[in-house]
C-alpha positions as protocol buffer text, in pm:
chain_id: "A"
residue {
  index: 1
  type: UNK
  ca { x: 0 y: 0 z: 0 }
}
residue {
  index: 2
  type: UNK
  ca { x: 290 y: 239 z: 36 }
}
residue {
  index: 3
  type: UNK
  ca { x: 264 y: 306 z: -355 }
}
residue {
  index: 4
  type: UNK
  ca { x: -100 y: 361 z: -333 }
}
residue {
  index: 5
  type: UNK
  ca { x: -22 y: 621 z: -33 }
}
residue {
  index: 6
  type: UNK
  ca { x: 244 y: 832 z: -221 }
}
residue {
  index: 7
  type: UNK
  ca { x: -21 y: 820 z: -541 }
}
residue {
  index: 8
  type: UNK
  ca { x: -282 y: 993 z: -280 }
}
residue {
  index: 9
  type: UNK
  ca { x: -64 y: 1247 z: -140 }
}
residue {
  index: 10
  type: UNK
  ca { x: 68 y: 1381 z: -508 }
}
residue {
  index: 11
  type: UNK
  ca { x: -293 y: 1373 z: -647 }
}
residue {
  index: 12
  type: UNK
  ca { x: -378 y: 1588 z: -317 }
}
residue {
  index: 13
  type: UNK
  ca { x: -554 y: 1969 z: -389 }
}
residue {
  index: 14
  type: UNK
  ca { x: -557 y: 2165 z: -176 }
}
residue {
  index: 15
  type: UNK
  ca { x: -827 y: 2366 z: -369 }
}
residue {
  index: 16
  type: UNK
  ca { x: -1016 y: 2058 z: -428 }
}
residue {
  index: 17
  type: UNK
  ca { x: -988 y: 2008 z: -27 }
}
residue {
  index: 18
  type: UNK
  ca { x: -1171 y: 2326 z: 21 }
}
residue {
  index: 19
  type: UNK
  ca { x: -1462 y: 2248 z: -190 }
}
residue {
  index: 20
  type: UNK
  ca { x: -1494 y: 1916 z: -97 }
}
residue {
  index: 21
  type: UNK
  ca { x: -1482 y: 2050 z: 286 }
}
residue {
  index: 22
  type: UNK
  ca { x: -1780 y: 2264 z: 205 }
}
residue {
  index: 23
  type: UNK
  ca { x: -1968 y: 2003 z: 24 }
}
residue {
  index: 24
  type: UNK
  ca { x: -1956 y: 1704 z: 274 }
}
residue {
  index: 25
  type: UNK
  ca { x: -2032 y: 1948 z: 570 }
}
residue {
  index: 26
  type: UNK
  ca { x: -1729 y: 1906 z: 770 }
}
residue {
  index: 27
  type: UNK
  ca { x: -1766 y: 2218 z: 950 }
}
residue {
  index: 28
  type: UNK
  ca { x: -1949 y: 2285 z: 1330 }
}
residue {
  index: 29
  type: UNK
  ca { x: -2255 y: 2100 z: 1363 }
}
residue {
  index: 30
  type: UNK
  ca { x: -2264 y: 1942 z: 1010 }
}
residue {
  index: 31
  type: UNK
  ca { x: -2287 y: 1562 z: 958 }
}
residue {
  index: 32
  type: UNK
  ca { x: -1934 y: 1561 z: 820 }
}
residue {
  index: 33
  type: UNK
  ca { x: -1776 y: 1743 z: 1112 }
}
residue {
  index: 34
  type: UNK
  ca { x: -1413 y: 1711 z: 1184 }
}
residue {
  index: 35
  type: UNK
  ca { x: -1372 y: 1478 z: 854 }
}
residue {
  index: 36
  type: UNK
  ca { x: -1011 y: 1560 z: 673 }
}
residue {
  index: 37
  type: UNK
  ca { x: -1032 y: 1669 z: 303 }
}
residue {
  index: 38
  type: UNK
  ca { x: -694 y: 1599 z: 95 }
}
residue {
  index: 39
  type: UNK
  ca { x: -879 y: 1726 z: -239 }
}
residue {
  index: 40
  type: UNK
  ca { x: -888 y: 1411 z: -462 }
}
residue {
  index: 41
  type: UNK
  ca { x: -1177 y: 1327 z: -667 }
}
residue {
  index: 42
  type: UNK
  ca { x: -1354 y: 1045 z: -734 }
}
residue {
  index: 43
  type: UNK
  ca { x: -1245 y: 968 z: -1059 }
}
residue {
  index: 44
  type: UNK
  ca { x: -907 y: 1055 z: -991 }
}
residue {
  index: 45
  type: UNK
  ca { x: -938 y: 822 z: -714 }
}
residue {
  index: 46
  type: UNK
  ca { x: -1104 y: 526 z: -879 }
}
residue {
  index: 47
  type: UNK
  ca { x: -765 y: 529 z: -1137 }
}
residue {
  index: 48
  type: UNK
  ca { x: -504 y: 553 z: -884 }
}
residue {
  index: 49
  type: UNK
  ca { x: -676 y: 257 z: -690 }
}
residue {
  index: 50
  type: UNK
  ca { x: -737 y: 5 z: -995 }
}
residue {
  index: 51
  type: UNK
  ca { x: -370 y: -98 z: -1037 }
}
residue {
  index: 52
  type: UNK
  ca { x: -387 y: -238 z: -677 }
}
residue {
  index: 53
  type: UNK
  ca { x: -695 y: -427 z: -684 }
}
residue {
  index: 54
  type: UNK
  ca { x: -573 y: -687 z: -911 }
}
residue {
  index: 55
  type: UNK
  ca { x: -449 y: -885 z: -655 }
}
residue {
  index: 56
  type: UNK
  ca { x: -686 y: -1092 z: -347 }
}
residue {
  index: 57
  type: UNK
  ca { x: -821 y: -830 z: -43 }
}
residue {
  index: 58
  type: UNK
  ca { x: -623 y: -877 z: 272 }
}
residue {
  index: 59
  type: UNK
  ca { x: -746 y: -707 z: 609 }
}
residue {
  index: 60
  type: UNK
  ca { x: -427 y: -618 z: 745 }
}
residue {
  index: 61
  type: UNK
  ca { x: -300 y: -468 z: 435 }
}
residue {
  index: 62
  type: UNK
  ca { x: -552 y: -239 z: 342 }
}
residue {
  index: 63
  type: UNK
  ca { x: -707 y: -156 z: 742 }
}
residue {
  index: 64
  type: UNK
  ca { x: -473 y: 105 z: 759 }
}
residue {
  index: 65
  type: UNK
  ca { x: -642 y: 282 z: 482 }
}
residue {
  index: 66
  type: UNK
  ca { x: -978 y: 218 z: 574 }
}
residue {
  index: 67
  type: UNK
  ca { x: -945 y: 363 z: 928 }
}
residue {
  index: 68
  type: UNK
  ca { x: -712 y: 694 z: 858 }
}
residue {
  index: 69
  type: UNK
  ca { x: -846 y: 1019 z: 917 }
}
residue {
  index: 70
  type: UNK
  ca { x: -805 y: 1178 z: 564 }
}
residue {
  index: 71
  type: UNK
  ca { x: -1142 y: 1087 z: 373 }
}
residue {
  index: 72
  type: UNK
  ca { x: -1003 y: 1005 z: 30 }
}
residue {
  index: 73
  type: UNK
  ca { x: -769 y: 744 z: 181 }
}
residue {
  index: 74
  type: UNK
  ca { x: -1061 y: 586 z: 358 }
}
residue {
  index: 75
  type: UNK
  ca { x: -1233 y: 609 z: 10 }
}
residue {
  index: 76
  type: UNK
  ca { x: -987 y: 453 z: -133 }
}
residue {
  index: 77
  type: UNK
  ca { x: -989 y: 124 z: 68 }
}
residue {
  index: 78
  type: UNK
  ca { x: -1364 y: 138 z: -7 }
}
residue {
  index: 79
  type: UNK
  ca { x: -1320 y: 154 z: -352 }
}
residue {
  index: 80
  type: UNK
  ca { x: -1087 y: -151 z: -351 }
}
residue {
  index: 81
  type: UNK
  ca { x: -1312 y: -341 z: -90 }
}
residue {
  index: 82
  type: UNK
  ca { x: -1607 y: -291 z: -333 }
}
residue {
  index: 83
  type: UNK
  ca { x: -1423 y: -403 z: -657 }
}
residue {
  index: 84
  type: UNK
  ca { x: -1300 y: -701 z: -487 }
}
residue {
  index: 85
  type: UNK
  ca { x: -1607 y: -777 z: -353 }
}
residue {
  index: 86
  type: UNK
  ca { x: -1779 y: -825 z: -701 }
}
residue {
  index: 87
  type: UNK
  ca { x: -1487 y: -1025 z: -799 }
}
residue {
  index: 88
  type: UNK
  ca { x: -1327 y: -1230 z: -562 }
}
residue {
  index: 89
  type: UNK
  ca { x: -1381 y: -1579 z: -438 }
}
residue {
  index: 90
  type: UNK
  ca { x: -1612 y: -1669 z: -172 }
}
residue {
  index: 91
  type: UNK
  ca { x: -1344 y: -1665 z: 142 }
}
residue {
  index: 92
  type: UNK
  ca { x: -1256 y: -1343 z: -8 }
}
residue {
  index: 93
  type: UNK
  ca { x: -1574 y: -1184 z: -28 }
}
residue {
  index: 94
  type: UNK
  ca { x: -1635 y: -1299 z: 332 }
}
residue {
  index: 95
  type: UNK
  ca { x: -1352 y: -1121 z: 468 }
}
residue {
  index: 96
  type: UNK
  ca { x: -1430 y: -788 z: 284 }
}
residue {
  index: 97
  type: UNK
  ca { x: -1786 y: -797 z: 447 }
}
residue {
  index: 98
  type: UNK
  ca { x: -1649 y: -901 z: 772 }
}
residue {
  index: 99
  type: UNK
  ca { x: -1360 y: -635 z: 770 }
}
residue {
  index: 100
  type: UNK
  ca { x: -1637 y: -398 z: 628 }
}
residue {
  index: 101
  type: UNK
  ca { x: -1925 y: -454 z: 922 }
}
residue {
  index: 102
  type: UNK
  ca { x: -1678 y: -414 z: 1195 }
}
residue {
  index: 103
  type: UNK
  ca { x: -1540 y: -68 z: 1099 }
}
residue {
  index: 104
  type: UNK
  ca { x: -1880 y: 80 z: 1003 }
}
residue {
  index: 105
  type: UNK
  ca { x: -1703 y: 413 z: 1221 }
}
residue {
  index: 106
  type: UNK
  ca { x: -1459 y: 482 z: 962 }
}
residue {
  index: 107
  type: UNK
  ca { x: -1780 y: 440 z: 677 }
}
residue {
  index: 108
  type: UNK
  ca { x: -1856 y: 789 z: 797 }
}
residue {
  index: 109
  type: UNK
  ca { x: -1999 y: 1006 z: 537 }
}
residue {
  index: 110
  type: UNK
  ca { x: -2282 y: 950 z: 268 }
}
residue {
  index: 111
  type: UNK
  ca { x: -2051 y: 913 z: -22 }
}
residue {
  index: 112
  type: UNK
  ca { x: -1812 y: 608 z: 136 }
}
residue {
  index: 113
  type: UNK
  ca { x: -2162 y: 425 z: 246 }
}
residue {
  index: 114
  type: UNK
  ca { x: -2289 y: 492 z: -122 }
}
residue {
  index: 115
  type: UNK
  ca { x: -1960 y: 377 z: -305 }
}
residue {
  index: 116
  type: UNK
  ca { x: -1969 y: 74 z: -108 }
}
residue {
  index: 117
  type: UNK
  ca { x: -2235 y: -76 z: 96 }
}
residue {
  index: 118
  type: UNK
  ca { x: -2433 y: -219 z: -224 }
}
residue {
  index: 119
  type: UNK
  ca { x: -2139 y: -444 z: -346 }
}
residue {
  index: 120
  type: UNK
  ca { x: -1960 y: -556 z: -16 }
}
residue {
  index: 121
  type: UNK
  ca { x: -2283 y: -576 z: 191 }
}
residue {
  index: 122
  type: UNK
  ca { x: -2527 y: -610 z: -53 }
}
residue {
  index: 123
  type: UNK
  ca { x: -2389 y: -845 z: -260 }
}
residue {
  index: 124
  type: UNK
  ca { x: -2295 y: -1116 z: 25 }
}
residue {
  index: 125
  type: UNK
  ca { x: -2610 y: -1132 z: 232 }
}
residue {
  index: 126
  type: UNK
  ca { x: -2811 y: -1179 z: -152 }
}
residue {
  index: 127
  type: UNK
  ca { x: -2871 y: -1576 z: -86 }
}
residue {
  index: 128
  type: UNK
  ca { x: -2793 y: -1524 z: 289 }
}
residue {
  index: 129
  type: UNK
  ca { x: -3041 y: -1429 z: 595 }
}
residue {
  index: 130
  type: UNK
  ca { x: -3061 y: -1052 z: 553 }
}
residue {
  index: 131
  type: UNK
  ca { x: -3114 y: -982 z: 970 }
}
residue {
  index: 132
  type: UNK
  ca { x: -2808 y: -826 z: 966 }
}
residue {
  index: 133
  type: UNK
  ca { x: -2978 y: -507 z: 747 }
}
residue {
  index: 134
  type: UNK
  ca { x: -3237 y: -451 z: 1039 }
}
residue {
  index: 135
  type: UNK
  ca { x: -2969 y: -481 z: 1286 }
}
residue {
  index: 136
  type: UNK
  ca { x: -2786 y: -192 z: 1088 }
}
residue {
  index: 137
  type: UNK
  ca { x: -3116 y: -26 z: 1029 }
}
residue {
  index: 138
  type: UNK
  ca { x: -3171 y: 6 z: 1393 }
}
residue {
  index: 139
  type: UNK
  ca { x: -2866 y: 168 z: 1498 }
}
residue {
  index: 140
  type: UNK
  ca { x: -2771 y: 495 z: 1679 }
}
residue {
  index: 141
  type: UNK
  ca { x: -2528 y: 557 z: 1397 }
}
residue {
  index: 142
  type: UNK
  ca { x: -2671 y: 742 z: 1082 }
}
residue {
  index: 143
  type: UNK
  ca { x: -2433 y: 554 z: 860 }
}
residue {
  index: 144
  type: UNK
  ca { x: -2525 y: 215 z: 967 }
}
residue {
  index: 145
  type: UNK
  ca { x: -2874 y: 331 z: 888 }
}
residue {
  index: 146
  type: UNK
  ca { x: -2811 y: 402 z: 592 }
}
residue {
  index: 147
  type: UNK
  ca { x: -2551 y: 130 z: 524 }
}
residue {
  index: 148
  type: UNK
  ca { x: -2908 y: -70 z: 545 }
}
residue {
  index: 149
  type: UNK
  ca { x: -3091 y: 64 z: 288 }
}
residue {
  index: 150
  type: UNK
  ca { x: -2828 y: 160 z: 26 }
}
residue {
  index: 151
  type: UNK
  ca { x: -2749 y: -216 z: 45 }
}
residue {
  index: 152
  type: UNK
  ca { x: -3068 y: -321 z: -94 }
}
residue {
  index: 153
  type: UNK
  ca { x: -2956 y: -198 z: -420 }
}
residue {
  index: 154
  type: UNK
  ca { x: -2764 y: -502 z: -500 }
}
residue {
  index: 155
  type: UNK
  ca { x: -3087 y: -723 z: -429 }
}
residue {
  index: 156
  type: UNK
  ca { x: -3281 y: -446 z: -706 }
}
residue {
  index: 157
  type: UNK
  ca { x: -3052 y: -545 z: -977 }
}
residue {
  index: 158
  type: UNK
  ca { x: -3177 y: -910 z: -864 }
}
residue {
  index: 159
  type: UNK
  ca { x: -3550 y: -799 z: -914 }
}
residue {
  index: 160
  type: UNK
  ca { x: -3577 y: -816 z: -567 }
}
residue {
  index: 161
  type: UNK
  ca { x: -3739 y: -544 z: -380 }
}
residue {
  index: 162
  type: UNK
  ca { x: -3878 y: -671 z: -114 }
}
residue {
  index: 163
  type: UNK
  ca { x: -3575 y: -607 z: 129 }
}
residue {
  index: 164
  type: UNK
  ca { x: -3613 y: -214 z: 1 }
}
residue {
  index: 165
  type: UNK
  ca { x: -3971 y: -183 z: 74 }
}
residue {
  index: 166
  type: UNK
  ca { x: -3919 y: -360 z: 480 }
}
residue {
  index: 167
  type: UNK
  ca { x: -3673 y: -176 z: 579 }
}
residue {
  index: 168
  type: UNK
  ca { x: -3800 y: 125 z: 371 }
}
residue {
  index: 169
  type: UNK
  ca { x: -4083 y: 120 z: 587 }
}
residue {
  index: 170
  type: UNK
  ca { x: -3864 y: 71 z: 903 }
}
residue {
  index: 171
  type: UNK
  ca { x: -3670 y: 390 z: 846 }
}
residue {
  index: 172
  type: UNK
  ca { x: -3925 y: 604 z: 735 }
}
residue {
  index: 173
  type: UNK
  ca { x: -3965 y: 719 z: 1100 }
}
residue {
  index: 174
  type: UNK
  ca { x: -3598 y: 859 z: 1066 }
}
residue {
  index: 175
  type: UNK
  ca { x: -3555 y: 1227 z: 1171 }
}
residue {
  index: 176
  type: UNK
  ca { x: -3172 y: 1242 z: 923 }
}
residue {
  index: 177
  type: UNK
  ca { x: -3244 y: 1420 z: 677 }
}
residue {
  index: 178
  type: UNK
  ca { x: -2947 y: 1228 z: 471 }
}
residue {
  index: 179
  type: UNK
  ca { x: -3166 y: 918 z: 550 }
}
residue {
  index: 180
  type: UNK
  ca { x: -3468 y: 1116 z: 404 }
}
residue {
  index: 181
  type: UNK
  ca { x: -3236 y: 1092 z: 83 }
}
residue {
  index: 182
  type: UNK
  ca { x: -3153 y: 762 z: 68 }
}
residue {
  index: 183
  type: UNK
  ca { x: -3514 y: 612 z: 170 }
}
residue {
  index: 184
  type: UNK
  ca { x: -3653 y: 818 z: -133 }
}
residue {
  index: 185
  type: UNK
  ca { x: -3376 y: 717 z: -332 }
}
residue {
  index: 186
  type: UNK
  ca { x: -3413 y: 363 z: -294 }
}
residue {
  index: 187
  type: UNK
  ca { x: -3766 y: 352 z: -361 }
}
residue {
  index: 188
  type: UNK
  ca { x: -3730 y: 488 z: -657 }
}
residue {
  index: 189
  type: UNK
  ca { x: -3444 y: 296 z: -765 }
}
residue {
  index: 190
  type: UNK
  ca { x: -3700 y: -27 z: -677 }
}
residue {
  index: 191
  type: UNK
  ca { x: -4013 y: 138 z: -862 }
}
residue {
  index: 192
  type: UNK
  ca { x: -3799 y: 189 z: -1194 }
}
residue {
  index: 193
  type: UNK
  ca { x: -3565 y: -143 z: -1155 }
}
residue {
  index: 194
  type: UNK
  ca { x: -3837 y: -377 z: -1051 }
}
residue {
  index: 195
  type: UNK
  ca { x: -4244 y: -280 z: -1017 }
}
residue {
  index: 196
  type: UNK
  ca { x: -4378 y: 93 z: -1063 }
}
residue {
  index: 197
  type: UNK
  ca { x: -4696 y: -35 z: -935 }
}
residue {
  index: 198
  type: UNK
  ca { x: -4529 y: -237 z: -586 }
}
residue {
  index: 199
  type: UNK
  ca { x: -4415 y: 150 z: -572 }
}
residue {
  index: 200
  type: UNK
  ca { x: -4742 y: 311 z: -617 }
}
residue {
  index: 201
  type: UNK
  ca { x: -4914 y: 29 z: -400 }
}
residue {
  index: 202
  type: UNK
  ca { x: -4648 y: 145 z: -110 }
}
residue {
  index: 203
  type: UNK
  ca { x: -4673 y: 514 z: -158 }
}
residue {
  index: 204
  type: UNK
  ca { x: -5042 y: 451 z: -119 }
}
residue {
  index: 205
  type: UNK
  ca { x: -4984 y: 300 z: 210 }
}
residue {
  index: 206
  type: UNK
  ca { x: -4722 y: 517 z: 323 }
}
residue {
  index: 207
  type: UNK
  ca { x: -4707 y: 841 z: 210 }
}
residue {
  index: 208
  type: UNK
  ca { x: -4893 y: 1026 z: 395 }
}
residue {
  index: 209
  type: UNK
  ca { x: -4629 y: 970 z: 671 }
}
residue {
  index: 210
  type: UNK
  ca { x: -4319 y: 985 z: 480 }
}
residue {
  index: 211
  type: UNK
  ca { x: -4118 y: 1259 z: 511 }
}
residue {
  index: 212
  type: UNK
  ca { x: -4147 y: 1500 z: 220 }
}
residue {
  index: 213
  type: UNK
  ca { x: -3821 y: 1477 z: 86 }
}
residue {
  index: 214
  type: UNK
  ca { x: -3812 y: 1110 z: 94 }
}
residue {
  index: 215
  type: UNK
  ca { x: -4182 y: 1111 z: -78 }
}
residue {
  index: 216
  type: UNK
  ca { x: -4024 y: 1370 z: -331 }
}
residue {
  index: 217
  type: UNK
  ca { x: -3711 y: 1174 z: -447 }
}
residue {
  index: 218
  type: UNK
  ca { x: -3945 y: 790 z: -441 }
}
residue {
  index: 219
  type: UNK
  ca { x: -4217 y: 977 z: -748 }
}
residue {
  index: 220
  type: UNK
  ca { x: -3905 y: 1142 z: -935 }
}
residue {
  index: 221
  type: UNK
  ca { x: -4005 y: 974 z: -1224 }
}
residue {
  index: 222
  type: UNK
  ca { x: -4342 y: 952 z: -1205 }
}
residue {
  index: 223
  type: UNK
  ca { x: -4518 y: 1212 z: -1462 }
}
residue {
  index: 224
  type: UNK
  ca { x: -4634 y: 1550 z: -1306 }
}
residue {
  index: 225
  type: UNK
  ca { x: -5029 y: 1512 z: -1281 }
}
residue {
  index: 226
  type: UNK
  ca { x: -4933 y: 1183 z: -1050 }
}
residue {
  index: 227
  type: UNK
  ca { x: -4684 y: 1320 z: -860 }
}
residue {
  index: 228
  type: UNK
  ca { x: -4897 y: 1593 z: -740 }
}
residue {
  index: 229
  type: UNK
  ca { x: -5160 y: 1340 z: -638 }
}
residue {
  index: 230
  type: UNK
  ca { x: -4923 y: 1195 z: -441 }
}
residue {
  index: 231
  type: UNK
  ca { x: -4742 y: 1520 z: -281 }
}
residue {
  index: 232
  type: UNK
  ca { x: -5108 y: 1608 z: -188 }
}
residue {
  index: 233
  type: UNK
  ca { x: -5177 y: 1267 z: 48 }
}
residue {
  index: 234
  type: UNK
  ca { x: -4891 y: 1420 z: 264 }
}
């Protein structure tokens, strides 16, 4: 990993840093505070990680990463973890979910839960017991919560929603507004991937409880005369 490290600290921006500082809300009171901002992005990041993910995940080599304070280093172990995950053997894959689930802390911010959960979590628990979701879904910790629900999108690409719409309806009680997001999100990610109409049957349940942001993102793509019908259950 040392090569990997000197790659992230010549790609580093101080510029970028600034902006991406503002963006992910690291200042007083935001849901990023205190996060460290090197100024990489994402696409820059994806290429300087590729060369090093041709070769089997091992915890002890790329922990390090995962659990440092600057945010694009912790991206990039999530990056690797994920591309692994999709393509390694099944002792592999078990270790990237295990190493993943116990250092959910380090998984701190909405775009390391959304680069990742789906493929390491997701994609291991798809013929397994899904419990561990609603234990994730019921935790103190924002990003667990929405480890949870992001997951699910590996099951959509299976045609399976019904994992989306449970713990959809478990979280829809959540006061985070970044959970607000991702509920919506997911929704409509299982209304366009899978069944408009399981959608529209759960909106009709549901949303005249849902928050409104959540409701707004789930009808996205619905056409204008039925999302109004539905902004006007709320």
């Amino acid at each position: 990993m040392d090569d990997l490290v000197r790659e992230l600290e010549r790609a580093a921006d101080p510029a970028v840093a600034a902006v991406l500082s503002r963006y992910f809300k690291t200042g007083p009171g935001g849901y990023g505070e205190g996060d460290v901002f090197v100024g990489i992005k994402l696409s820059d990041l994806r290429r300087l990680v590729q060369p090093h993910v041709h070769q089997p995940f091992v915890t002890a080599e790329w922990l390090p990463l995962l659990r440092d304070p600057r945010h694009e280093y912790r991206l990039a172990a999530l990056v690797a973890m994920s591309q692994r995950a999709d393509r390694g053997a099944a002792a592999e894959r078990a270790e990237i979910y295990q190493t993943y689930l116990g250092n959910t802390a380090y998984v701190n911010n909405w775009d390391l839960v959304d680069v990742s959960a789906a493929a390491v979590v997701g994609g291991y628990l798809i013929d397994r017991d899904r419990a561990p979701l609603y234990a994730l879904a019921r935790s103190t910790l924002v990003w667990d919560r929405r480890i949870a629900i992001i997951s699910t999108h590996r099951f959509l690409r299976a045609d399976d929603s019904s994992s989306t719409y449970a713990l959809a309806t478990l979280l829809l009680g959540d006061h985070h507004d970044l959970m607000h997001k991702a509920v919506g999100w997911s929704l409509r990610e299982a209304g366009k991937r899978v069944d408009p109409d399981q959608l529209r049957s759960f909106l009709d349940q549901h949303a005249p409880r849902m928050p409104r942001t959540a409701l707004r993102y789930a009808i996205e793509h619905f056409d204008p005369e039925e999302r109004r019908r539905y902004l006007a259950l709320r």
